[in-house]
N, C-alpha and C positions, 0 to 999 in steps of 0.2 A: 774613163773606162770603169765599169764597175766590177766588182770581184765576183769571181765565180766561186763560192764555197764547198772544199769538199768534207764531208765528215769522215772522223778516225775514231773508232772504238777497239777496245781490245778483241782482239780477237779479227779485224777485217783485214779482207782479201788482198795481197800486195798486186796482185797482177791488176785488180780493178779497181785499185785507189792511185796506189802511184802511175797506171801505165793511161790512166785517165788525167792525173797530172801532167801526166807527162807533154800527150796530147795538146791538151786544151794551150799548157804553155807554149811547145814547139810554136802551135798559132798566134804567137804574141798577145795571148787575152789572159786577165789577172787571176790569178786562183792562189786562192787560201787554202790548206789544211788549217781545220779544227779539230781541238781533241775534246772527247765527252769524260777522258779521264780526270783525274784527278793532274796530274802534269801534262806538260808539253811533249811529254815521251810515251809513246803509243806503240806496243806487240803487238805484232801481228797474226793470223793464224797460222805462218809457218817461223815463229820467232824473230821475226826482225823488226826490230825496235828501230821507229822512226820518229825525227824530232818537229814536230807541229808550226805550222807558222802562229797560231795563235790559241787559245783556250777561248770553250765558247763564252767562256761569263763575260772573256773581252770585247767579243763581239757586240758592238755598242747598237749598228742597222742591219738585222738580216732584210727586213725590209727593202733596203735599198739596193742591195742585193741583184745580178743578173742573173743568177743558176743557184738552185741546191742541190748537190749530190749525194749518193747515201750508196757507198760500196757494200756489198756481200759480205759473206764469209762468215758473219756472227746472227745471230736471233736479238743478240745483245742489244742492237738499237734499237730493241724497242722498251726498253729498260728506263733512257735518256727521256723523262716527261718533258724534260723544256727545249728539248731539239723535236721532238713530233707536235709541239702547243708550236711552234717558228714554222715547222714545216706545214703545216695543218695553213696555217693563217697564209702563209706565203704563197701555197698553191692554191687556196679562195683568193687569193687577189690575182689569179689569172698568170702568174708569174710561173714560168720552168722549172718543175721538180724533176731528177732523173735517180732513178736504184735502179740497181744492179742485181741479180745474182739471187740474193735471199733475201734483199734488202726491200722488194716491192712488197714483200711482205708486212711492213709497216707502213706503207700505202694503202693499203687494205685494211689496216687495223683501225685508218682513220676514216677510214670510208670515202677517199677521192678516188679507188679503183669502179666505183657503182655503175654499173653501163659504161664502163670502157673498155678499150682495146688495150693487153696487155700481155708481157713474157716472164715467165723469171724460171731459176733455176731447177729444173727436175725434183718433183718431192715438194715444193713449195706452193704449188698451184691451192690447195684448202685455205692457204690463207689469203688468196686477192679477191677478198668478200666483195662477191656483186662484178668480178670483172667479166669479159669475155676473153678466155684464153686463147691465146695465139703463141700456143708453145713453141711452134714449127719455125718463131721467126726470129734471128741475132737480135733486133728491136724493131720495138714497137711504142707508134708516136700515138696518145690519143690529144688532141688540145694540148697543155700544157704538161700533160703527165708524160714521162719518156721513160722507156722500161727495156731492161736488158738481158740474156737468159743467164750471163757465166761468164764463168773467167777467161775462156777462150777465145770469145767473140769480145773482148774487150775493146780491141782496136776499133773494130765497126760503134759499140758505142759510143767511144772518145770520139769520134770522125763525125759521127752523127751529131754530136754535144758543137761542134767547131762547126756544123753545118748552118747549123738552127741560130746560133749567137751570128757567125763571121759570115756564112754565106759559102754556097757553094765552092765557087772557085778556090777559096781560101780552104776548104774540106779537099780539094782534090788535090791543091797545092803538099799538103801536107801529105796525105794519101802517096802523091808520089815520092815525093823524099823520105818515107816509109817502106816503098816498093812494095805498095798492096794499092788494090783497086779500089 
């Protein structure tokens, strides 16, 4: 099984980092936190310091890599040049990149938003250079890019991320021991 990467910067979202961890796990599919900090210990934008499974430097294959995710709540990742030079290459080779919240906003910085279909969080739309917005929608899948508006609609992301890897059934499966649709 390959691992599903999620990144941690200071400053991101707990609802749409952990509760996508969360997620992806409950599905039995691998998921790493990485931190773009300096340690394995990562605040978050409402202070709660969480401990990393790994630092990117140890990340030896994003390559090989199933998923990259890149939660809200900071501007800050687009700071990290050798997490967007990973993600840039990751999502040219046709592989699942998914942000969240504020976070498509360095999807657009790279330029994989040009002529797609995309969401992110209110007040963020200036930066998904070249997308076509679809603010109206919890997410929005183009090809390989998956985008999501907020912390709210978190669940529907994660659900969507369990969809696309595991497959439906195993998306509803979860879904239901959730007790949401």
């Amino acid at each position: 099984m390959k691992d599903i990467y999620v990144f941690l910067m200071t400053g991101f979202e707990e609802i749409e980092a952990l509760g996508t961890v969360d997620i992806l796990r409950r599905a039995g599919l691998s998921v790493k936190t990485v931190s773009l900090v300096a340690t394995k210990e990562v605040t978050s934008s409402r202070n709660v310091t969480v401990i990393a499974d790994t630092m990117f430097a140890d990340v030896k294959d994003f390559a090989g890599a199933e998923m990259l995710v890149l939660p809200g709540g900071t501007p800050k990742y687009n700071e990290h040049e050798a997490m967007k030079k990973e993600v840039l290459a990751f999502a040219n080779s046709g592989k699942n990149v998914a942000a969240i919240c504020a976070s498509p906003m360095v999807l657009g910085g790279l330029g994989l938003l040009k002529g797609k279909n995309a969401t992110c969080y209110p007040g963020f739309e200036q930066y998904l250079e070249g997308a076509n917005l679809q603010t109206d929608k919890a997410v929005v899948i183009d090809g390989n890019i998956i985008t999501g508006k907020g912390p709210g609609l978190t669940i529907d992301f994660a659900l969507k991320l369990v969809e696309i890897i595991a497959g439906k059934a195993k998306r509803d499966e979860i879904a239901a021991g959730l007790l949401v649709k």
